[in-house]
N, C-alpha and C positions, 0 to 999 in steps of 0.2 A: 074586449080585453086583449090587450097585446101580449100577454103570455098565457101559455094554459096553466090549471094550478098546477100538474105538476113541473114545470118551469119556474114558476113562481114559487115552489116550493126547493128547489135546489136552486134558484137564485138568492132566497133568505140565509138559507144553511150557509153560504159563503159570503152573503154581506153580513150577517151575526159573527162569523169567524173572524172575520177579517177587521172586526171593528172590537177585536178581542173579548166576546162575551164566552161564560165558560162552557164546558160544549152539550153539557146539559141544559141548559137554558138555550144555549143555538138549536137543539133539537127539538127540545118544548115549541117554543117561538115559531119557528120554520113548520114547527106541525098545526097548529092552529094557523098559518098564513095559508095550507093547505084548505084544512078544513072550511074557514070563511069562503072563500075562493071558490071551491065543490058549490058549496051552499044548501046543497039538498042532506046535507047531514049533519044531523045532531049535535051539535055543540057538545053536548056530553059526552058521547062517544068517544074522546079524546082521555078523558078524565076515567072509562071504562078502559080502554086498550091498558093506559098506564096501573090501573088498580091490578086489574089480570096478569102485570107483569109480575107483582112480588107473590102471586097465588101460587104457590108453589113449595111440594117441602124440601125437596133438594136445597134451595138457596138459603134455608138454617146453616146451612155445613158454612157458608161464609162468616158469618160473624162469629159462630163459635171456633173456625179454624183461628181466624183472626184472637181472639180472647183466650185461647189456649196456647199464640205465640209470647200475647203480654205476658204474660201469668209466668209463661218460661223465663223470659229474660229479667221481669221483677224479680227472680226468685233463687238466682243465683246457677239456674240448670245451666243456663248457657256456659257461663262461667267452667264450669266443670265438663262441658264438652268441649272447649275451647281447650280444656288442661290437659284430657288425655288425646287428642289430636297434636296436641305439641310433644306426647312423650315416644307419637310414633315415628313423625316426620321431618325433625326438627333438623333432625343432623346431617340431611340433603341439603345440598346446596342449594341457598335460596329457602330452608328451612322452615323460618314462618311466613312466608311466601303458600308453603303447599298446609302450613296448618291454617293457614287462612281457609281454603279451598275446601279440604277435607270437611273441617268445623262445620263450613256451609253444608257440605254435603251430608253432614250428618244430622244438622239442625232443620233442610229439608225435608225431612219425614217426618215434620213433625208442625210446619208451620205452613208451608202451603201460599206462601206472600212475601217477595221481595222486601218489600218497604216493611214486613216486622224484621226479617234478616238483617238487615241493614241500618236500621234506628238499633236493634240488638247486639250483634255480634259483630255489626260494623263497628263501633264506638270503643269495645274491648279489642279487636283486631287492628284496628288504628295505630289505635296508642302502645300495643304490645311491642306493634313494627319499627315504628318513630325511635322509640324508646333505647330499639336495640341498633338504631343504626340505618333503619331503609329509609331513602327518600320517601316524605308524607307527600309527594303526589302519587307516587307509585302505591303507596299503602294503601292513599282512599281510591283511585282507581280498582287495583284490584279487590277490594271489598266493595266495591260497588257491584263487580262484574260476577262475583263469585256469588253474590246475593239473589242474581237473576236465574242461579240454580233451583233456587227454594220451588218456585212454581211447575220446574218440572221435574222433577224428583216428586213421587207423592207423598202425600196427598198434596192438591194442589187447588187455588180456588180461580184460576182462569181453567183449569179443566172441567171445574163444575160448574161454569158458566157455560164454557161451551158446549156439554154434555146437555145441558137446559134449554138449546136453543135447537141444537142440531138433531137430537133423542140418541146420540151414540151411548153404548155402554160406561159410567163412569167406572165402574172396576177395569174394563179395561182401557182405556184411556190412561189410570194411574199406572198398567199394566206398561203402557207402551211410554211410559214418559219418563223409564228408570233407565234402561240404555240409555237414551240421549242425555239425558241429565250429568249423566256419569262419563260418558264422552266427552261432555261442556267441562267437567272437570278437569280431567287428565291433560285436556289440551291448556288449559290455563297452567297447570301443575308443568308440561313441558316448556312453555311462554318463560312462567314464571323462572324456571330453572336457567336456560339462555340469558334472560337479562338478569337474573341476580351474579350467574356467569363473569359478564362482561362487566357489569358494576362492582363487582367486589363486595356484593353483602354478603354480612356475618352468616357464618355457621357453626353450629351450638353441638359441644358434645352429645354421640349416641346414647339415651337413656337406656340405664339398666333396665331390667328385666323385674328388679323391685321396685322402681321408681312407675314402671306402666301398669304392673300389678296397683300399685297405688293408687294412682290417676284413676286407672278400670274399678276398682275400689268404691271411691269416691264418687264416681261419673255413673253408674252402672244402671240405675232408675232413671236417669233422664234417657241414657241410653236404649235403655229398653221400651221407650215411650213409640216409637217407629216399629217395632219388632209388632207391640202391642197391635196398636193402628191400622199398621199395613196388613200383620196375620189377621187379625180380626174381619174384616172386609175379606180377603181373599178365601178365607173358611167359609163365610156365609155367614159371620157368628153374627155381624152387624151391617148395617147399609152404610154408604159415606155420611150421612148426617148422623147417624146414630155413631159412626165412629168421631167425628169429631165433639163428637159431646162428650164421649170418654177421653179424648185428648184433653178436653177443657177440666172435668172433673182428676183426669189426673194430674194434670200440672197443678190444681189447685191444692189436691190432696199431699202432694212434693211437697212443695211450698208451705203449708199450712203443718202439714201432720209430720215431716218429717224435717225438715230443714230448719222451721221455725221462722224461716224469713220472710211471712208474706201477712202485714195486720188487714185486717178490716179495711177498715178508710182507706188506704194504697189499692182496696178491691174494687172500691166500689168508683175511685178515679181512674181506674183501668179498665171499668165497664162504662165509664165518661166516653174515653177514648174508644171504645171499639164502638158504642154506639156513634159518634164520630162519624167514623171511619164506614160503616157500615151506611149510615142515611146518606152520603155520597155517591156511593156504589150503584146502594138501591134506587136514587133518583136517577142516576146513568143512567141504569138499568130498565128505567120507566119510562122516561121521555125515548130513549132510542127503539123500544117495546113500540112507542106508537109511531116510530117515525119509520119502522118496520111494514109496520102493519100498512102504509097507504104505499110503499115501494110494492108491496106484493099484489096490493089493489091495482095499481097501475102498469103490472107485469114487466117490473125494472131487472130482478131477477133473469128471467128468462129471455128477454134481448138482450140484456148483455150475456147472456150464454150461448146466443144466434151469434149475436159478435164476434163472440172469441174463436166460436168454430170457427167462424170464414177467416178469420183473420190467420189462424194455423189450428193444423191437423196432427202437430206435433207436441205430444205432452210433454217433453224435455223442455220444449223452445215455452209451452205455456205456464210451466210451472216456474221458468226462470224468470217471466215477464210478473207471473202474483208475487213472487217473492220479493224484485225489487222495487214493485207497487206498496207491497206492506211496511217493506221498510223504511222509502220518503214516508209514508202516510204516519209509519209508527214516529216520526219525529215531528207532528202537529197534531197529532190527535192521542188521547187519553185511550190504553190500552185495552179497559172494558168497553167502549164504546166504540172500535174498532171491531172488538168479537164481535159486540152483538148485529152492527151493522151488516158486516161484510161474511159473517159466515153464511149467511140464508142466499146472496149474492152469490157467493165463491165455491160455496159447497154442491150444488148442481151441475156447475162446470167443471171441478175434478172429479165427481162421482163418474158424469158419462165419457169420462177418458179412463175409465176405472181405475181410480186412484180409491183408498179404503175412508171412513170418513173418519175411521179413527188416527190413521196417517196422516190426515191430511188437520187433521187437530193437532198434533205434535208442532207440525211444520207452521201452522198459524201461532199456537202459542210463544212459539223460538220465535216467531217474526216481531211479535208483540214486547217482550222481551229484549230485545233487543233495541227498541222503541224505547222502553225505559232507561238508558243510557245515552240517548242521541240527543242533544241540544235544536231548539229551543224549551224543549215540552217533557224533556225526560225526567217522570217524577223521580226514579234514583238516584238520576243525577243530581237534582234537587235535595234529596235527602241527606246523599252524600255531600251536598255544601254546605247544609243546616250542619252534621256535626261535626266534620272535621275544620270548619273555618274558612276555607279555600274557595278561591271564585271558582262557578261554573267553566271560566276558559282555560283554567289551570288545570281543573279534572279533565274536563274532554279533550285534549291533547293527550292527558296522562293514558286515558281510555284509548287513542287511537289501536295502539296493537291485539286489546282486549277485543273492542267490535270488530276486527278483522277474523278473528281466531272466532269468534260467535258466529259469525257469516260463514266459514269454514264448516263449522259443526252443521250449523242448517243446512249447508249444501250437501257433505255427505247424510244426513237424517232425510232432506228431499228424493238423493236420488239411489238412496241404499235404504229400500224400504225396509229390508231384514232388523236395522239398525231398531226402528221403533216396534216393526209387528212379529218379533220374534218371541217375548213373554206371553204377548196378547193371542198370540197363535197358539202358544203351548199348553195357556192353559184352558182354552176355551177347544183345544183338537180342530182346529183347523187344517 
């Protein structure tokens, strides 16, 4: 044999790549080319690693985080956080600019996924901007970018992935992913300010004091759906899948008991879709589960951690070499299949430079994240062309100053560790 399998195994994964198969099936494929290859094991064995991936109750909190965003934006809540974010910020310059931002950041706590933020809140935030005046690349831009909030702000469902692979704490993990999320904010919120600046976008009279009373009114139960969630988890009252199952039962409860906006049949096509959305994930999830499992068999892991020791001794110089590792990688490869790969990889090599592994989850998530904005493979970027209309080469230029100001945030989140582990320290007494 003129490769060993595993050569013969990372030369599939990039002849399947490269011949555009999708990267679930590149990792399926590439792990059976292993398997054959070995010889002395079990065919089945393959079909076992991948079962044992979905074994697990934590990855509940996915679909229902997911099914608890539909249910929001069917149901009109979004709408109404969307309302009273414009009755606080409006009258800044660049006004619906930062209620774009805020909106995200509030509709983060409660959905936990880019692409529901952005099929949602993107589509009302669009057309609000357009409407009033801002260039629509600038509009779907920044609603792309501000969407990328949702997963770190908690609850979040790449944090429960990575919590699932890595056994970090998810409470703190949600704990350490509110600073940074909220940094990713402000600095778009400053971004946005400068160029609405120099462009000359509209700015909308300061709302009374009766008009946010109003909005806060109206808004006040979608509002409270984070408060819920987040307290909940942080008391103890519930686990992260137990609380998104109260997300999903309240938004349904909004929508059904209180608003009247949400029939049957619109439920049972929005359990279509999360089922969807969901058996994607979980095949990710599964094939890279076993394409895991023969990396650690073959102790890929642990030389490349001989590697990087030799290679430097400097955890500044290494963490800046992962960072802009993750981020080519996050523009060809699908951002679940990046965790699950490369955290059982990467996470050995920041632990023994003493990096925290909850740290160092922030900093892969922001990395990943920011993969979903980069052209060719960025699904928000994608998302945002489905609804605004716009080619992908018209948003990613519009995005250049957005991934700048993203890369920004990761670097100080990298190397101002206070940034992420100052919740997770306080309330755990560290």
């Amino acid at each position: 044999m003129l490769l060993s399998p595993v050569g013969l195994l990372l030369v599939s994964v990039v002849f399947f790549f490269l011949f555009g198969m999708p990267i679930a099936f590149c990792l399926g494929a590439s792990s059976l080319v292993y398997f054959l290859a070995v010889g002395n094991i079990p065919l089945h064995g393959i079909a076992q690693k991948m079962i044992y991936a979905g074994d697990n109750f934590l990855l509940l909190a996915i679909p229902l985080f997911i099914l608890a965003a539909h249910v929001m934006n069917a149901t009109g809540s979004t709408e109404r956080i969307f309302a009273f974010a414009n009755s606080l910020v409006r009258h800044i310059t660049g006004g619906l600019a930062h209620v774009n931002v805020l909106s995200n950041m509030i509709f983060a706590g409660m959905s936990g996924s880019a692409l529901a933020d952005m099929a949602g809140l993107g589509v009302l935030q669009i057309e609000a901007m357009t409407k009033s005046g801002y260039d629509r690349d600038f509009s779907v831009a920044l609603s792309a970018a501000a969407a990328t909030i949702g997963p770190i702000i908690p609850p979040s469902i790449p944090f429960v992935i990575y919590c699932w692979i890595s056994g970090a704490s998810v409470g703190e993990m949600f704990l350490a992913g509110f600073l940074p999320g909220v940094l990713m904010g402000v600095l778009m919120m400053i971004l946005s300010y400068f160029l609405a600046k120099r462009r000359n976008y509209p700015k909308f009279p300061r709302a009374s004091l009766r008009e946010v009373g109003r909005s806060l009114y109206h808004g006040i139960l979608p509002l409270m759906a984070p408060v819920i969630i987040l307290g909940g988890m942080y008391t103890g009252a519930f686990t992260p899948t137990e609380a998104a199952m109260v997300a999903t039962v309240y938004a349904i409860a909004l929508g059904v008991l209180v608003y009247r906006a949400f029939a049957w049949p619109e439920f049972s096509a929005l359990c279509l879709r999360v089922l969807k959305d969901t058996a994607v994930a979980m095949y990710i999830l599964a094939t890279a589960t076993a394409f895991n499992w023969i990396l650690t068999r073959e102790q890929i892991p642990a030389k490349i951690g001989e590697y990087a020791f030799q290679l430097t001794q400097n955890p500044y110089l290494l963490l800046l070499i992962i960072n802009v590792f993750l981020l080519i990688l996050g523009c060809f490869m699908e951002n679940t299949a990046i965790l699950i790969i490369f955290t059982p990889i990467l996470l050995p090599i920041v632990t023994n430079f003493g990096m925290s592994p909850v740290h160092f989850g922030v900093v892969l998530v922001l990395n990943v994240m920011i993969g979903t904005l980069t052209p060719p493979f960025g699904i928000v970027l994608y998302m945002a062309s489905a609804v605004s209309k716009l080619s992908i080469q018209r948003i990613s230029i519009a995005l250049i100053p957005f991934i700048i100001i993203l890369i920004v945030n990761l670097m100080l989140v990298t190397y101002i560790p206070p940034i992420a582990m100052t919740l997770p320290d306080l309330f755990t007494g560290k």
